[in-house]
Backbone as CSV, one residue per row, in Angstrom:
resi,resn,N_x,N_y,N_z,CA_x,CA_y,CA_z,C_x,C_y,C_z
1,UNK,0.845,-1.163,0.000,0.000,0.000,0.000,0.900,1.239,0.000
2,UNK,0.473,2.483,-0.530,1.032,3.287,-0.779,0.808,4.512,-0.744
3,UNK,0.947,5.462,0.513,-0.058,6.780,0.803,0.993,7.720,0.787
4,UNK,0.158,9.060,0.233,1.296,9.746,0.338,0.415,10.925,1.024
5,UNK,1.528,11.605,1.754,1.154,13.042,2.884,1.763,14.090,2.346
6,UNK,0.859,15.138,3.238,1.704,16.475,2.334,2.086,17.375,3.671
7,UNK,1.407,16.760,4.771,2.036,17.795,6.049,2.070,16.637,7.351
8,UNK,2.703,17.083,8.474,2.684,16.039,9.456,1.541,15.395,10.143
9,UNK,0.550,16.650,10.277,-0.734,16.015,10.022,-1.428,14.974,9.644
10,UNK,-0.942,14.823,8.243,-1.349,13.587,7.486,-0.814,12.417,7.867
11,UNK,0.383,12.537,8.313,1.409,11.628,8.497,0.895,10.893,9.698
12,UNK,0.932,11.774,10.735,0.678,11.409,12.162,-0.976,10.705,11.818
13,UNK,-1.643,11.214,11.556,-3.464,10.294,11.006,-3.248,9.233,10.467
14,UNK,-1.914,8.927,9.452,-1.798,7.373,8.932,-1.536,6.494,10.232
15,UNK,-0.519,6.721,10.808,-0.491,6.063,11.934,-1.206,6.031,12.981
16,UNK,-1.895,6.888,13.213,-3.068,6.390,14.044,-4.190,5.755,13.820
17,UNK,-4.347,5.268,12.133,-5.063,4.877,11.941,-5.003,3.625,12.009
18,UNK,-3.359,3.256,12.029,-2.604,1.841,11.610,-2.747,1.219,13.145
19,UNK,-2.614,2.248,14.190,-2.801,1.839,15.672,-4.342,1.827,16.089
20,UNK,-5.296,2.213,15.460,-6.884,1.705,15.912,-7.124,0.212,15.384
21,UNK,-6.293,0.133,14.003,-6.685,-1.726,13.460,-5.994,-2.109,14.135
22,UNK,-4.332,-2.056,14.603,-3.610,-3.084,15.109,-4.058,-4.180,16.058
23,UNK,-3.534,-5.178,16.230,-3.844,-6.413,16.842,-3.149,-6.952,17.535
24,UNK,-3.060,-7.736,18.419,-2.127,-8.287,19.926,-1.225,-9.091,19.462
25,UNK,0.641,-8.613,19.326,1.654,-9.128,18.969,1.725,-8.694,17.453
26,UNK,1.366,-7.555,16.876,1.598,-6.890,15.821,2.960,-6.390,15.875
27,UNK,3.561,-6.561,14.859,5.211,-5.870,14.784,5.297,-4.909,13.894
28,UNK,5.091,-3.825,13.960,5.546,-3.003,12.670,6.936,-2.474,12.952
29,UNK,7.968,-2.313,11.676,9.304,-1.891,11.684,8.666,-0.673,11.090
30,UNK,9.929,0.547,11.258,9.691,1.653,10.640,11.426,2.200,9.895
31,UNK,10.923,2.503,8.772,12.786,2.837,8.248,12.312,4.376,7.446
32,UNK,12.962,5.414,7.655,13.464,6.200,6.732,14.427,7.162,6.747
33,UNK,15.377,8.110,6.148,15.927,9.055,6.937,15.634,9.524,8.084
34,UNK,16.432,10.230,8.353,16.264,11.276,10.028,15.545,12.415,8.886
35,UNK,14.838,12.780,9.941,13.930,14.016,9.225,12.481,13.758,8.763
36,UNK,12.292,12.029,8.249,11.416,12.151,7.807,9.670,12.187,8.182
37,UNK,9.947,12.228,9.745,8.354,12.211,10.618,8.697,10.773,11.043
38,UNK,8.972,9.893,11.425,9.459,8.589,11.835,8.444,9.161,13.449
39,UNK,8.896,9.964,14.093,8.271,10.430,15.279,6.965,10.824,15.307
40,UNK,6.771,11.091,14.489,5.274,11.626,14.153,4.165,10.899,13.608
41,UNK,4.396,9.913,12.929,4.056,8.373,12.708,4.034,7.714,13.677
42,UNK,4.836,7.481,14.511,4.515,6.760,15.767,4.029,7.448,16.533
43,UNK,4.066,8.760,17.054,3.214,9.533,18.087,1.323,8.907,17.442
44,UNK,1.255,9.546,16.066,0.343,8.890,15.354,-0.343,7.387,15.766
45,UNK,0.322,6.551,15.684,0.165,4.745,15.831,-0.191,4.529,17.512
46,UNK,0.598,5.316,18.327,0.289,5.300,20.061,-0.838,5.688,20.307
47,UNK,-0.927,7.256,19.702,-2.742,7.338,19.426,-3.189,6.687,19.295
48,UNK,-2.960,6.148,18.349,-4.557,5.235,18.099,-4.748,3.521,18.894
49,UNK,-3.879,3.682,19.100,-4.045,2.369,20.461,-4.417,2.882,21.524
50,UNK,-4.505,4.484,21.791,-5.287,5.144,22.816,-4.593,5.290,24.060
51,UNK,-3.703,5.763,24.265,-2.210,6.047,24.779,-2.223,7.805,24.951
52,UNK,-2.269,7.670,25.897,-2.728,9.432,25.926,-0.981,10.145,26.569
53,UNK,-0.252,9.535,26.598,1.135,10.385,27.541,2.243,10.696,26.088
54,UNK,2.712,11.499,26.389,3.252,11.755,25.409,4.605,11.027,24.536
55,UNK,4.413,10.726,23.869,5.521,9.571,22.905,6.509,10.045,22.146
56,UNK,7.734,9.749,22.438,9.427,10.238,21.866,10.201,9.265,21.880
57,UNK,10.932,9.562,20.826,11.469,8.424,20.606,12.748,8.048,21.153
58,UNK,13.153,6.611,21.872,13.619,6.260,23.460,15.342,6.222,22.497
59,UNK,15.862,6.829,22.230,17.230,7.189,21.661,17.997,6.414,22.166
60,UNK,18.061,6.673,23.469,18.867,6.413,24.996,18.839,5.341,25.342
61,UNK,17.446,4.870,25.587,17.038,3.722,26.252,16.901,2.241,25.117
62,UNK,16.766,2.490,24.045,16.760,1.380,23.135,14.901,1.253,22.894
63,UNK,14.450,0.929,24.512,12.952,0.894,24.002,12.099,1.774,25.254
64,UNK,11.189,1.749,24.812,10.359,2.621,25.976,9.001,2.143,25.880
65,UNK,8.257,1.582,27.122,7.584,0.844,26.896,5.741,1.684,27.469
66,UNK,4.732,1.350,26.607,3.518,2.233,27.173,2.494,1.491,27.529
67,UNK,1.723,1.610,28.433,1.019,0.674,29.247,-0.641,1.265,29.571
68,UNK,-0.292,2.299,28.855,-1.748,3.001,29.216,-2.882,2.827,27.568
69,UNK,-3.008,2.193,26.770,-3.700,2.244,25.762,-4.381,0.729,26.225
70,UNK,-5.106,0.491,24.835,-6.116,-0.718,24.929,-5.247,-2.257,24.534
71,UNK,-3.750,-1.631,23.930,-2.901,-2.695,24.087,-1.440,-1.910,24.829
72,UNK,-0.756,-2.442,24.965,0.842,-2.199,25.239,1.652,-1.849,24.487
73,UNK,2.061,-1.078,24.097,2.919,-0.465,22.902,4.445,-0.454,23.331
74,UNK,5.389,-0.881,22.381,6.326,-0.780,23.042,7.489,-0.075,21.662
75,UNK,7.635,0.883,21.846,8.311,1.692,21.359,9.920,0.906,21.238
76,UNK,10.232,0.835,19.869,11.966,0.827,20.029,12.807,1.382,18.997
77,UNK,14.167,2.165,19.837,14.738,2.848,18.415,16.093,1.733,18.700
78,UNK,16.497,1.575,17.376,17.587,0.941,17.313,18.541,1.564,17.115
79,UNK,18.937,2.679,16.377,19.774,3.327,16.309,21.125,3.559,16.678
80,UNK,21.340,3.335,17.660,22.532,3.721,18.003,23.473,2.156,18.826
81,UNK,22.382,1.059,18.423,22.781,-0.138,18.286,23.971,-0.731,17.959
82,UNK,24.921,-1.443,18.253,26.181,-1.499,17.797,26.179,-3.016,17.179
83,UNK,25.327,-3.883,17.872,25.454,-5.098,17.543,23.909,-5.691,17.771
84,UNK,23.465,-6.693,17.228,22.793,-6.895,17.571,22.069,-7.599,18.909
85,UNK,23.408,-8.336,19.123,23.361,-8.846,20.702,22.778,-8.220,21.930
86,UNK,22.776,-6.482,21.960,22.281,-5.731,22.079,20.656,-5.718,22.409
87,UNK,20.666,-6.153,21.442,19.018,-6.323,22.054,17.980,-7.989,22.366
88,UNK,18.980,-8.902,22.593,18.946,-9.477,23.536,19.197,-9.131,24.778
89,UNK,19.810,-8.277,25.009,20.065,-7.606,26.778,19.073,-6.946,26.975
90,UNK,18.340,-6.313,26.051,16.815,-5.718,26.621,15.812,-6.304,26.614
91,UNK,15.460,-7.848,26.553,14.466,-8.989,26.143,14.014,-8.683,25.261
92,UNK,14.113,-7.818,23.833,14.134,-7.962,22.549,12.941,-9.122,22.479
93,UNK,12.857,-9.874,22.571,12.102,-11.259,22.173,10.903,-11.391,23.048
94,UNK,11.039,-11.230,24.277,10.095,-11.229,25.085,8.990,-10.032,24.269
95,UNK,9.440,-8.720,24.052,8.486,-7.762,23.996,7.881,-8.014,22.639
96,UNK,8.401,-8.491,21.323,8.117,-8.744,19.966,7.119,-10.345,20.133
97,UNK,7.427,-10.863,21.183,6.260,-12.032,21.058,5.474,-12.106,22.142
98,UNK,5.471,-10.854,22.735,4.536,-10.880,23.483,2.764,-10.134,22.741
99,UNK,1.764,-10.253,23.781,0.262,-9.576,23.206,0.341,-8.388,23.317
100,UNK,1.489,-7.536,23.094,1.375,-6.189,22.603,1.806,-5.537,21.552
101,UNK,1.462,-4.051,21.133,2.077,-4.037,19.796,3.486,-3.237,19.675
102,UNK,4.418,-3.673,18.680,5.746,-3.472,19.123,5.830,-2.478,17.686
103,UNK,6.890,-1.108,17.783,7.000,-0.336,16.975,8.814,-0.254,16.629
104,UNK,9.108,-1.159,15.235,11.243,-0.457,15.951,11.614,0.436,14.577
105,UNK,11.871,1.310,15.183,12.790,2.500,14.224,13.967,1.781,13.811
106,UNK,14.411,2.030,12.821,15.248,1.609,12.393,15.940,0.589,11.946
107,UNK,14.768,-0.438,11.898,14.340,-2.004,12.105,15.611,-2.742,10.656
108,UNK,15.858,-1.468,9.582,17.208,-2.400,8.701,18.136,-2.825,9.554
109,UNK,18.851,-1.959,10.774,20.079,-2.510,11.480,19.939,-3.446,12.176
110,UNK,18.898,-4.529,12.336,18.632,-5.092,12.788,17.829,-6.618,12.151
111,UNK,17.946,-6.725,10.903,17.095,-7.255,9.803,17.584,-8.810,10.509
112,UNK,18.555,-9.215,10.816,18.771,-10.526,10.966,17.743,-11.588,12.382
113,UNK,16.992,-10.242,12.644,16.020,-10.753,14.173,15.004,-10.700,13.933
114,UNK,14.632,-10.168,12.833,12.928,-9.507,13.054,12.187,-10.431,12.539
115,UNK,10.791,-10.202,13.504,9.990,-11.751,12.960,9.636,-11.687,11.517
116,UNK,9.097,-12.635,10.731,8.713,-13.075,9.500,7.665,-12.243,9.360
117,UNK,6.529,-12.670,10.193,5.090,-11.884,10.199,5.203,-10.438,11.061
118,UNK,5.629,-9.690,9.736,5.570,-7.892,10.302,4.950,-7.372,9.174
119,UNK,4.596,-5.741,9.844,4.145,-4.550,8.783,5.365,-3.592,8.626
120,UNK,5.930,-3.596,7.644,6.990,-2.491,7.008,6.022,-1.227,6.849
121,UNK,7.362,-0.572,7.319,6.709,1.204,6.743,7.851,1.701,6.599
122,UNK,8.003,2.413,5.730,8.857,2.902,4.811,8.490,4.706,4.613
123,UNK,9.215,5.473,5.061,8.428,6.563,4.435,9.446,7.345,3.995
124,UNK,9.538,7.984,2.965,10.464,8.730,2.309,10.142,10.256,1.692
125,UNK,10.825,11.278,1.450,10.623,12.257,1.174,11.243,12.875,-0.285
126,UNK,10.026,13.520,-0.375,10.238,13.937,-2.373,10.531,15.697,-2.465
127,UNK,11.587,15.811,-2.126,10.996,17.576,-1.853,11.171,17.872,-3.455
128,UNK,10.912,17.374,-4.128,10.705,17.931,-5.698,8.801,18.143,-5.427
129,UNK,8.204,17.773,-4.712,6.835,17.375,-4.408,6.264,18.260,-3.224
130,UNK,7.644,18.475,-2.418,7.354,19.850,-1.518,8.002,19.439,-0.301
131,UNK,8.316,20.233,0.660,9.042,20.019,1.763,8.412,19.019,2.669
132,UNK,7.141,18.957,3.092,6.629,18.120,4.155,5.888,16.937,2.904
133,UNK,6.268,17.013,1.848,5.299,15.727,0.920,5.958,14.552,1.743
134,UNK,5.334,13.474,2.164,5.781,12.375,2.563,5.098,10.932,1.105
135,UNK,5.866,10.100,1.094,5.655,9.018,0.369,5.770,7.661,1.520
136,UNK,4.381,7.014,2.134,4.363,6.157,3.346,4.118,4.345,2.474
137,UNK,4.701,3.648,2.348,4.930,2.554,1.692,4.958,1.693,3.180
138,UNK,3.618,0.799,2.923,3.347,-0.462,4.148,3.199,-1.489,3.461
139,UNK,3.731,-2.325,4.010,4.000,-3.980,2.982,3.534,-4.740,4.883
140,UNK,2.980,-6.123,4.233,2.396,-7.140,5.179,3.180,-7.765,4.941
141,UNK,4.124,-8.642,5.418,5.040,-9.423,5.279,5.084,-11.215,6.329
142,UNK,4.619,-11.863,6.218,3.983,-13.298,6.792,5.481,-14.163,6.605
């Protein structure tokens, strides 16, 4: 599927829309440059699992976990990841197979872990199309 946004607005509404369907042990990865609303998409997706505290992305911490919506959201940036071993020290596995829904930034540095059955999101930017145009690409992947 293939949506495209023209302000963060839009952006942040895809993902909350993606967090009212989601379902218990849903994995979505998220990949695109820095810059491209990656934060705003997921602030988006926490919404809509109904998560009312405010959502940033856990840089520091690897994951950050939310407990107040109609499922469990568990936020993770990989980023600054060095190995993947790494996130076996944060139960990595526990939180991705558990009944909540799991969100990881940056989910390429990490491609050799991630379950089979995920939702890719991809979002990329066209500034030939305008500064905030976003291009949001979600693939189901089983």
């Amino acid at each position: 599927m293939l949506i495209e946004t023209h302000n963060p607005k839009e952006t942040f509404r895809v993902g909350m829309k993606l967090g009212e369907e989601a379902y218990p042990g849903q994995v979505f990865t998220l990949t695109g440059d820095l810059g491209v609303g990656k934060t705003v998409f997921t602030q988006g997706l926490a919404k809509g699992l109904g998560i009312e505290e405010p959502v940033s992305s856990p840089t520091f911490t690897i994951v950050q976990v939310y407990d107040g919506g109609r499922l469990p959201f568990c936020h993770f940036d990989v980023y600054r990841i060095s190995d993947v071993e790494e996130m076996e020290e944060v139960g990595f596995d526990d939180y991705v197979m558990g009944d909540g829904v799991s969100l990881i930034e940056w989910a390429d540095l990490i491609k050799e872990i991630l379950p089979a059955k995920r939702t890719e999101v991809l979002i990329e930017k066209d500034l030939e199309r305008g500064f905030d145009y976003r291009r949001i690409t979600i693939e189901e992947l089983e």
